[in-house]
C-alpha positions in Angstrom: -2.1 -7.3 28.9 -5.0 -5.8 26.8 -6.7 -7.9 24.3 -8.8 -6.8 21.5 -11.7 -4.6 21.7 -13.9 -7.0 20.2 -13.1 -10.7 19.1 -14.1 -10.7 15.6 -15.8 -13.7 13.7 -14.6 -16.3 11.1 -10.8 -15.7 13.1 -9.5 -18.0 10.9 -6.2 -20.8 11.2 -4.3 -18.0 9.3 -3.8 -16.2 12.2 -3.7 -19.5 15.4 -2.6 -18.0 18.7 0.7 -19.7 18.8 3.3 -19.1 16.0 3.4 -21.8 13.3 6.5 -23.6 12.9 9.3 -22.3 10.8 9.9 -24.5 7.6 12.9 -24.9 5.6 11.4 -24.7 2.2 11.6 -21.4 0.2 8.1 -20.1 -0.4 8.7 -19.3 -4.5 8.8 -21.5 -6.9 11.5 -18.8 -8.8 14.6 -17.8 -6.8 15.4 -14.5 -6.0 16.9 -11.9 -8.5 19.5 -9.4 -7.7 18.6 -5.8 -8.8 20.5 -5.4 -12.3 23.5 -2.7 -12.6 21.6 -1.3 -16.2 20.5 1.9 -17.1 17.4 0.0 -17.5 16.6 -3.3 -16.0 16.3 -6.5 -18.2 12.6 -6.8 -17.9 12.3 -3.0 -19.5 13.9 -4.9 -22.7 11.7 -7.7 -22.4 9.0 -5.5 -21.6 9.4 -3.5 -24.7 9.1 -6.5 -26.5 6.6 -7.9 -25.7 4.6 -5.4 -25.8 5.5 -4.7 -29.4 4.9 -8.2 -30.5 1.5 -8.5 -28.6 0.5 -5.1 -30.0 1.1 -7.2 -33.6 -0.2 -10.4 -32.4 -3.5 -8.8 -30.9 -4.3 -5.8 -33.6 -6.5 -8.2 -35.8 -8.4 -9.8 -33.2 -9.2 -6.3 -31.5 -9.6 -4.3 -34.5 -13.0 -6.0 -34.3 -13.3 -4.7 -30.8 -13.2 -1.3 -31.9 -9.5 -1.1 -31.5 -6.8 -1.9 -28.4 -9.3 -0.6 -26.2 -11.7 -4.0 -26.6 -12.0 -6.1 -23.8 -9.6 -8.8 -24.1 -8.6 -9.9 -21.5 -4.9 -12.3 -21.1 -4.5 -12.6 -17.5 -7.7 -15.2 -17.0 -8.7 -14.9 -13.3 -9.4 -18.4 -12.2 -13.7 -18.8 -11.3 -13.8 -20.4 -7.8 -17.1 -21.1 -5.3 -17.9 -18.4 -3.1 -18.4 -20.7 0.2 -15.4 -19.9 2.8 -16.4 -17.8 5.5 -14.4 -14.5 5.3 -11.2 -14.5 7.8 -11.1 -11.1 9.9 -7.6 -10.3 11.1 -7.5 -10.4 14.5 -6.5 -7.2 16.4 -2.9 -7.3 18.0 -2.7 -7.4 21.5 -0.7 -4.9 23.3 1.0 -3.6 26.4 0.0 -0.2 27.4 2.6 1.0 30.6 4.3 3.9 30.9 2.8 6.0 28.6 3.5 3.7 25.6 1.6 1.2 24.1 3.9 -1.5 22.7 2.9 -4.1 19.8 4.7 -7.4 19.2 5.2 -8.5 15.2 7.4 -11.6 14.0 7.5 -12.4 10.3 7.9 -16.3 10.1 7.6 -18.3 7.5 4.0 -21.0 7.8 1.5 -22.6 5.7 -1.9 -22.3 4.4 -4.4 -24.9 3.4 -6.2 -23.5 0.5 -9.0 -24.8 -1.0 -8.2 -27.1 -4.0 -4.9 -27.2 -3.0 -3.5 -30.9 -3.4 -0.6 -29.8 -0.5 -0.2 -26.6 1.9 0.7 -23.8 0.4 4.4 -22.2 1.8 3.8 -19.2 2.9 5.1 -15.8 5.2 2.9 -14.1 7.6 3.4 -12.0 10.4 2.1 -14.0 14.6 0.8 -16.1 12.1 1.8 -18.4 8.8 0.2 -15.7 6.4 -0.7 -12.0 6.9 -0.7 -10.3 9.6 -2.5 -9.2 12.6 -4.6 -5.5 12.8 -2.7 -3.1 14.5 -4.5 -0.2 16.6 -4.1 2.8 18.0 -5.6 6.5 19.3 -4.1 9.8 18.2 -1.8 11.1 21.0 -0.7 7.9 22.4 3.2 6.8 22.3 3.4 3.3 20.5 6.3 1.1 20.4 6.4 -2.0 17.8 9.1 -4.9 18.4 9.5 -6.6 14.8 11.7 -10.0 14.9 12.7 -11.4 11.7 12.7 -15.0 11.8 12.4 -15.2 7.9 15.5 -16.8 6.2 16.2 -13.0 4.2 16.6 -9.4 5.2 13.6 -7.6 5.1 11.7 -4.3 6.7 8.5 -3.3 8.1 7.6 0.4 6.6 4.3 1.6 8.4 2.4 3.3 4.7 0.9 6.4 5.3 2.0 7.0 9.1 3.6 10.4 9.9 7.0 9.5 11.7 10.8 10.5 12.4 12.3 9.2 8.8 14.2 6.5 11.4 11.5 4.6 12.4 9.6 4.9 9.0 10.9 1.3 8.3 12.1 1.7 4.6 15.1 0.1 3.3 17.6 1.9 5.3 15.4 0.0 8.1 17.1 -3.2 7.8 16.2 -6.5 9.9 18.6 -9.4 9.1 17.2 -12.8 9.9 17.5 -13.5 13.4 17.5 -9.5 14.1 15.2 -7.0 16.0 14.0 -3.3 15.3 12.0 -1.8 17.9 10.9 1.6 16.7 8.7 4.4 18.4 7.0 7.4 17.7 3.9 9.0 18.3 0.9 8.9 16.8 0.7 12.6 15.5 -2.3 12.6 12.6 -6.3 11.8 11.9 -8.1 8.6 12.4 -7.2 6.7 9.2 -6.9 3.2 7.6 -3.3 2.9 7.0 -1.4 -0.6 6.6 2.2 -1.9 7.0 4.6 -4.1 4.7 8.3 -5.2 4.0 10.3 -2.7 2.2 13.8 -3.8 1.1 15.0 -2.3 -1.5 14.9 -5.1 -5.0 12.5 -7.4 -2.8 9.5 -5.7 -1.7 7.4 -7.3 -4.6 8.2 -10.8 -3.3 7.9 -10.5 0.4 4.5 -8.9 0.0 3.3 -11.8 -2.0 4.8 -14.1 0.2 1.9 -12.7 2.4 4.2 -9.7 4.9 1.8 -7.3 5.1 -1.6 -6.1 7.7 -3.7 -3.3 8.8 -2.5 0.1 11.1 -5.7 2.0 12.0 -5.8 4.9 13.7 -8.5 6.3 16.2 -9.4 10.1 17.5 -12.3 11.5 18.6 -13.7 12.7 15.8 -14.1 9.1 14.7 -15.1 8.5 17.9 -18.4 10.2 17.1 -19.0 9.6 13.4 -22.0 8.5 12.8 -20.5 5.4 10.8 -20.4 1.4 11.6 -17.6 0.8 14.3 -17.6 -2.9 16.0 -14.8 -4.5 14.1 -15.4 -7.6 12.2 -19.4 -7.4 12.5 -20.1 -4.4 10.9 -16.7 -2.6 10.2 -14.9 -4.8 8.0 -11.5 -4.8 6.9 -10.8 -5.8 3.3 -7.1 -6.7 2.4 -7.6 -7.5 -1.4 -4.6 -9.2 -3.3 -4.1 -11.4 -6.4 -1.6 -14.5 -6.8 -1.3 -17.3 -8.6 -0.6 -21.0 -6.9 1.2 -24.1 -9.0 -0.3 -27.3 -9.8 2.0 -28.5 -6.5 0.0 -25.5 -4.3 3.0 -23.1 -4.6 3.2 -19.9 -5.0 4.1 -18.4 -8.3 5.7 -15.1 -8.7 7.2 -14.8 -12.7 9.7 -13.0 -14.1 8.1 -12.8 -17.7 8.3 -8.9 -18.6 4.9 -8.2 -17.7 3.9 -4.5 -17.2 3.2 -3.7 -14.8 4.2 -7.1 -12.8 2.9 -10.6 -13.0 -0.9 -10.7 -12.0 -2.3 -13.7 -10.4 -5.3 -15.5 -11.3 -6.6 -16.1 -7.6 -8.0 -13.7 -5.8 -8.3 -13.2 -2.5 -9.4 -11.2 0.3 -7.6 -11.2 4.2 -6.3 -14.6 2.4 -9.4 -16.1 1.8 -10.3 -17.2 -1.4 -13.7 -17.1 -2.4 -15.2 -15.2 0.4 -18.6 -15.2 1.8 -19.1 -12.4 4.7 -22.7 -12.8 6.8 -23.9 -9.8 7.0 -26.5 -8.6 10.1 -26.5 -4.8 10.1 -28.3 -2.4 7.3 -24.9 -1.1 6.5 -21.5 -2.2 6.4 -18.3 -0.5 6.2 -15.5 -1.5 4.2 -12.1 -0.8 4.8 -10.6 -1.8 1.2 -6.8 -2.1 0.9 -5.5 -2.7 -2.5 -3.1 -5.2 -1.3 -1.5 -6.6 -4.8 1.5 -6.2 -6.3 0.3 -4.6 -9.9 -3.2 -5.3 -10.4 -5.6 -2.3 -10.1 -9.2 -2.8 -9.5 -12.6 -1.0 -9.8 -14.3 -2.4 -6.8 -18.3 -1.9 -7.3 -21.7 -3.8 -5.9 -22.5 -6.0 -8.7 -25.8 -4.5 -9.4 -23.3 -1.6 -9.7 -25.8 0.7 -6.4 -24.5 3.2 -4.9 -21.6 3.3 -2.3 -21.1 6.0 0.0 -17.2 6.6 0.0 -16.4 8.4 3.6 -12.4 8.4 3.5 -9.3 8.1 1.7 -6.0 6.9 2.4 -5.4 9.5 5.0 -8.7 9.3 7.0 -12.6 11.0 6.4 -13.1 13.0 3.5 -14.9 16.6 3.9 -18.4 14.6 3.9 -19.6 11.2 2.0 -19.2 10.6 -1.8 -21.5 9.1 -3.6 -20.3 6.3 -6.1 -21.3 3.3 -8.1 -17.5 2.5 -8.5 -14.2 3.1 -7.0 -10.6 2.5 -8.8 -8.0 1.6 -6.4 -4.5 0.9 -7.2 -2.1 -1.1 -5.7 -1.2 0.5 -1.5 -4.2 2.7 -2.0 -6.9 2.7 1.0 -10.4 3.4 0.8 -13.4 3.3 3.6 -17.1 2.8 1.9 -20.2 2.2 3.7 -22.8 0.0 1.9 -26.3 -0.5 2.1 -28.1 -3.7 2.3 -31.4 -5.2 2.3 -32.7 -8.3 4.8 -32.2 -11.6 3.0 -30.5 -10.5 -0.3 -27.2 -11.4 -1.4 -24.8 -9.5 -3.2 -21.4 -9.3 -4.3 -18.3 -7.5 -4.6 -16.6 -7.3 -8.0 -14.4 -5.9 -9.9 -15.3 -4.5 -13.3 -13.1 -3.3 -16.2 -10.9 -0.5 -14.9 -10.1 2.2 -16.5 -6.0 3.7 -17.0 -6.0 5.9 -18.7 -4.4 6.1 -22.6 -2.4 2.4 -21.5 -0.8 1.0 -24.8 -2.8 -2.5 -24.4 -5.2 -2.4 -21.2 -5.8 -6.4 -22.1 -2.3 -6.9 -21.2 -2.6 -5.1 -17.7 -5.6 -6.4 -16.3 -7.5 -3.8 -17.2 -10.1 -5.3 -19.1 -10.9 -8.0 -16.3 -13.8 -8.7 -14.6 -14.5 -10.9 -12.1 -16.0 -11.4 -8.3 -14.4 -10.4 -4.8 -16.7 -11.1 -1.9 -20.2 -12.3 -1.2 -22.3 -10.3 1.2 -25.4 -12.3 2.3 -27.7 -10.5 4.6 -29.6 -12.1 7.2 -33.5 -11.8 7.4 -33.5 -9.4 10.1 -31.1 -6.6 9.7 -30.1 -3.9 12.9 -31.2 -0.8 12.2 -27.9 2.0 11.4 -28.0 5.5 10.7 -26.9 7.2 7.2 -22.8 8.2 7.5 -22.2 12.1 9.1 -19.0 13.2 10.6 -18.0 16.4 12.4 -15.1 18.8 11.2 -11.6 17.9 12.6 -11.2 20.6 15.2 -6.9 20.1 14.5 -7.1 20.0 10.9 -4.4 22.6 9.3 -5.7 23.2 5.5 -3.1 22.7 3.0 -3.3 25.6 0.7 -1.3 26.5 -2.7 -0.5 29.6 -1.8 1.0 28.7 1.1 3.9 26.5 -1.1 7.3 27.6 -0.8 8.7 25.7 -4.5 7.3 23.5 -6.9 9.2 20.5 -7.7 8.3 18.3 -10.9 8.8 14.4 -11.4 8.8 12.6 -14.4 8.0 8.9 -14.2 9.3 6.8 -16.9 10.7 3.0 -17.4 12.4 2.7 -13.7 13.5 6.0 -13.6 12.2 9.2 -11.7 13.6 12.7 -13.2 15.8 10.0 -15.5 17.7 8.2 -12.6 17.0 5.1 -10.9 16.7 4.2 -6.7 20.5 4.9 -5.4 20.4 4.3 -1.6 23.7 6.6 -1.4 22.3 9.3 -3.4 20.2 11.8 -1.7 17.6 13.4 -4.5 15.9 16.3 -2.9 15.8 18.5 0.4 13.2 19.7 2.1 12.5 22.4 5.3 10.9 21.2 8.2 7.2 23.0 8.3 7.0 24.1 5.1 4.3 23.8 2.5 5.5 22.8 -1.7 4.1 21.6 -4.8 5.1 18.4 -6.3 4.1 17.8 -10.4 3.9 14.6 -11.0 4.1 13.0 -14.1 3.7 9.1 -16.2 5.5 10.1 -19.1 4.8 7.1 -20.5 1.8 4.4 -21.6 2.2 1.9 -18.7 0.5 2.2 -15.5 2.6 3.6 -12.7 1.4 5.5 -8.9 2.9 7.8 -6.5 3.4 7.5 -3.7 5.3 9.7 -0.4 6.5 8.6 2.9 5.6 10.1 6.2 3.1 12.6 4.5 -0.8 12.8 3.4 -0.7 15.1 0.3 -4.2 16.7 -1.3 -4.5 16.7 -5.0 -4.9 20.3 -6.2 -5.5 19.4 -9.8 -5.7 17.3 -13.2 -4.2 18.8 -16.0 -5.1 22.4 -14.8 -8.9 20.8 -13.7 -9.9 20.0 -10.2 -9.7 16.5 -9.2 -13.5 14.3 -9.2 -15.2 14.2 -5.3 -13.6 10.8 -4.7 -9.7 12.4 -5.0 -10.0 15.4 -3.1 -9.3 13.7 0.8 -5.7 13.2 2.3 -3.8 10.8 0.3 -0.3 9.3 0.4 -0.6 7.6 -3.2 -2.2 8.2 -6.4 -2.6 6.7 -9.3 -0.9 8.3 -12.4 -2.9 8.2 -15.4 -0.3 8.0 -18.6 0.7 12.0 -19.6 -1.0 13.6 -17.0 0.4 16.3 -14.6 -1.0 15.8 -11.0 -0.1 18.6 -8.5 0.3 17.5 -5.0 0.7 20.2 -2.3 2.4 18.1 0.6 3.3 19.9 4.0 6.4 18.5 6.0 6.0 18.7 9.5 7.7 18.5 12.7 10.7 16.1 11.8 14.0 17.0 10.8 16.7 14.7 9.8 19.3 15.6 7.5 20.8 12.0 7.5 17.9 9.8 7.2 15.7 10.0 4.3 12.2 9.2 3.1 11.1 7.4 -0.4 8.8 8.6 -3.0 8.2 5.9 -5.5 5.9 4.2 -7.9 3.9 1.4 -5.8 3.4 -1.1 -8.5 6.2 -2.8 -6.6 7.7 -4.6 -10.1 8.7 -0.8 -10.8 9.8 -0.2 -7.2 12.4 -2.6 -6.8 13.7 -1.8 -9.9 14.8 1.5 -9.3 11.5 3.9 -9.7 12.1 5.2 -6.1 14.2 8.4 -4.7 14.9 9.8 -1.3 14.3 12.8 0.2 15.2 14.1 3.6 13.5 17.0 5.8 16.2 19.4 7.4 15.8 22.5 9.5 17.6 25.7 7.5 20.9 25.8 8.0 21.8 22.2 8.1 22.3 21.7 4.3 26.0 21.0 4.9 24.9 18.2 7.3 22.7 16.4 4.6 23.8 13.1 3.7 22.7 9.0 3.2 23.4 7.0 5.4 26.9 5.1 4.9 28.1 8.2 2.9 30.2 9.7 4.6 29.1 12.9 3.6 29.4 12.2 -0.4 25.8 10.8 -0.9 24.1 14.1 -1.9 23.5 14.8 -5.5 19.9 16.4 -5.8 17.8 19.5 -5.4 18.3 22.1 -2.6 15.5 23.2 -0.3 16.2 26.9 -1.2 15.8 25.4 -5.2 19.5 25.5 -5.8 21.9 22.5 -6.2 22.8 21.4 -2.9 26.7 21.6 -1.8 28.5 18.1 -1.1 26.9 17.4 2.1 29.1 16.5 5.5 30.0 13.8 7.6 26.4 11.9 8.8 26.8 10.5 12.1 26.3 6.6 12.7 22.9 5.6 11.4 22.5 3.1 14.5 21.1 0.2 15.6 17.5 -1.2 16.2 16.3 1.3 18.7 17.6 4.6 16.5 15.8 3.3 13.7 18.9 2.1 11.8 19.6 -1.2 11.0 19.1 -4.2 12.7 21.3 -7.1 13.1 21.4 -10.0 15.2 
């Protein structure tokens, strides 16, 4: 048995080394809500109307403002102390025999004790009442991760941003009943990164995220090996999962449904589960592995005294060299590394400031307009010495070049629809070659915030409206946020695994949208197996979208069995 690398500090009782005991109680105070059979769901019309009356209702007071862009804000974040150490996630332990490293995760449900509570808050975590441990791995090796469900609802564990066989990508085909096992495998086949794992069932991925199923994956190689960037976990390389929720008088946790665009935001933040944070800092520069984490909410994460930050990756691992920024807007599954500098004895904080959408109809009404603190750094008096942030090139990297696509595909987002129809797990939408390179367009058709984002790829941003993207947007990603009306063109390469009857999603990540149908599936097949194409549970009818040659595919075949656990299908009992 191999431990962790390095115990970090502040492990908190999030994460105890024994599993909590299971409780009874449901961990919402609303029940769960079926996915509705309508060409648009209910909370579109409520949506919509809302919207319109606020619009009314809040004109006068903004028009003094300077317009809907003032800086109302109506989602009130809640002003706490900053005194609680900062909990670090401890790092999983694992089995390494046989050429396979082999990780153990059980969702359960647990507690947490949060401060001003009056009770224990219910809660899911993962080894633990809430969150989950920090997975870890090296490029090259073989892992293997056995996920028990010992939650009371089906659920998933999708592994965002990992490059894998479309079976073991853990989306909602991916199925774990309560009481059930999946044990999936692959290899670990792409860049050092920050990459992070969560439930994916299709209608109730928003909930079992906020019910607190969710943790880091990082990846290792030996390029990061010798950057020249802060590395001991939990001292100096930090890991930042930041979320928002909102807890009842009774110290439950609230998840509406009011109609809210782009989901309810919460009026507590927190970071690894910690609310108001306070991080001890004892090296000249820290580096911050930020995970947007929430639901909806999209933050512009800056010092306070608004100093530079040296951003050195994206979701998909290091950028081409550091960018220099005073601000960073991350939106909800989006991953960012920064290094900061500090100076002996000063403390400083975290914050988000106003963040900016894009043309959003009424950024009071989406958060954007809110302001408030995330962590406190205080610096000790003495501070060890580190060096400014260099990396060399990756010696594997394959450049991803437009001239190299084979087709351009376009997407329109809009309501919960994609290209005008919403998630239908026995529809297949588009087909893809194995090792090829295309273009995807991407479009928010519309004035409410929405993201993209692609399994089992990283994708590079080519361009913005015809203009190249800032410094900040031009690393590996696997989402983006879509600005309303713009056209974002993403050239994505699909590599090394083919599977005509198991797909991967492409879908909004403001999970609200998500569950509610703004999702499709896509599968990767090797030329000639277009009449094998199909979803799972078919029978060969499930395939309605666009070719790989560009054409409309032909009714696809029989699929064969999706499986069990072990073949990445689903998992029962």
């Amino acid at each position: 048995m191999t431990g962790p690398a390095a115990r970090p500090r502040n492990t908190p009782a999030a994460w105890p080394s024994r599993p909590s005991p299971v409780l009874s109680s449901p961990v919402l105070s609303s029940p769960a809500l079926p996915v509705p059979d309508l060409p648009f769901p209910r909370r579109t019309l409520l949506r919509r109307a809302l919207l319109g009356g606020a619009v009314l209702a809040a004109a006068p007071a903004l028009a003094g403002c300077g317009g809907l862009a003032g800086t109302l804000s109506t989602s009130g974040i809640r002003a706490v102390e900053f005194d609680q150490p900062l909990a670090i996630p401890p790092l999983a332990e694992s089995e390494a025999s046989g050429g396979v490293r082999r990780f153990h995760l059980t969702a359960q449900e647990g507690s947490i004790s949060w401060p001003g509570m009056p009770e224990p808050t219910p809660t899911w975590g993962l080894n633990g009442p809430f969150l989950g441990p920090t997975l870890r791995a090296r490029r090259g090796e073989n892992v293997e991760v056995t996920v028990r469900n010992a939650v009371p609802e089906t659920t998933s564990m999708h592994w965002h941003g990992m490059h894998l066989p479309a079976a073991m990508d853990g989306g909602p085909h991916q199925s774990i009943e309560p009481g059930g096992t999946w044990r999936p495998s692959w290899e670990i086949d792409q860049p050092a990164a920050t990459l992070w794992y969560h439930p994916h069932p299709h209608g109730a991925t928003e909930r079992h995220v906020y019910q607190g199923l969710a943790g880091l994956f990082l990846i290792d190689d030996e390029r990061s090996d010798s950057a020249r960037l802060p590395r001991e976990y939990g001292v100096d390389d930090i890991p930042l999962i930041i979320q928002d929720r909102r807890v009842d008088e009774e110290g439950r946790l609230v998840l509406e449904d009011s109609g809210r665009e782009p989901g309810m935001l919460g009026d507590t933040i927190m970071v690894n589960g910690t609310i108001g944070p306070v991080l001890e800092v004892a090296a000249q520069r820290l580096r911050l592995r930020l995970l947007n984490g929430s639901t909806a909410r999209t933050y512009a994460l800056a010092l306070a005294d608004e100093r530079p930050m040296r951003m050195v990756a994206s979701d998909g691992g290091l950028l081409d060299a550091p960018v220099e920024l005073s601000r960073l807007r991350l939106a909800p599954g989006e991953r960012a590394e920064v290094v900061v500098a500090l100076t002996p004895g000063e403390t400083v904080r975290l914050r988000s400031l106003p963040v900016d959408l894009g043309a959003i109809a009424v950024p009071a009404l989406t958060g954007a307009d809110d302001e408030f603190d995330v962590l406190e750094l205080r610096a000790a008096a003495s501070l060890a010495p580190a060096p400014e942030p260099s990396w060399g090139e990756d010696p594997l990297h394959v450049p991803l070049r437009a001239q190299d696509a084979v087709r351009t595909r376009t997407f329109a987002l809009q309501g919960r629809t994609i290209n005008g129809a919403r998630m239908d797990m026995h529809r297949i939408d588009e087909v893809v070659h194995v090792g090829t390179v295309e273009i995807w367009e991407v479009t928010n058709t519309e004035s409410v915030p929405h993201s993209f984002h692609v399994h089992d790829v990283q994708f590079r941003i080519l361009d913005i409206d015809d203009q190249a993207p800032p410094a900040h947007l031009t690393g590996p990603q696997d989402t983006v946020y879509l600005e309303p009306r713009r056209r974002y063109r993403l050239v994505l390469r699909f590599d090394r695994y083919a599977d005509p009857a198991m797909p991967y999603m492409y879908h909004c990540h403001m999970l609200l949208h998500e569950d509610g149908g703004m999702m499709g599936q896509f599968v990767v097949i090797e030329p000639g197996t277009e009449d094998q194409v199909a979803a799972p549970g078919t029978g060969g009818a499930g395939h309605a979208g666009h070719a790989a040659d560009g054409g409309h595919a032909p009714d696809a075949g029989h699929a064969p069995d999706a499986g069990h656990a072990p073949d990445g299908g689903h998992a029962g009992h």
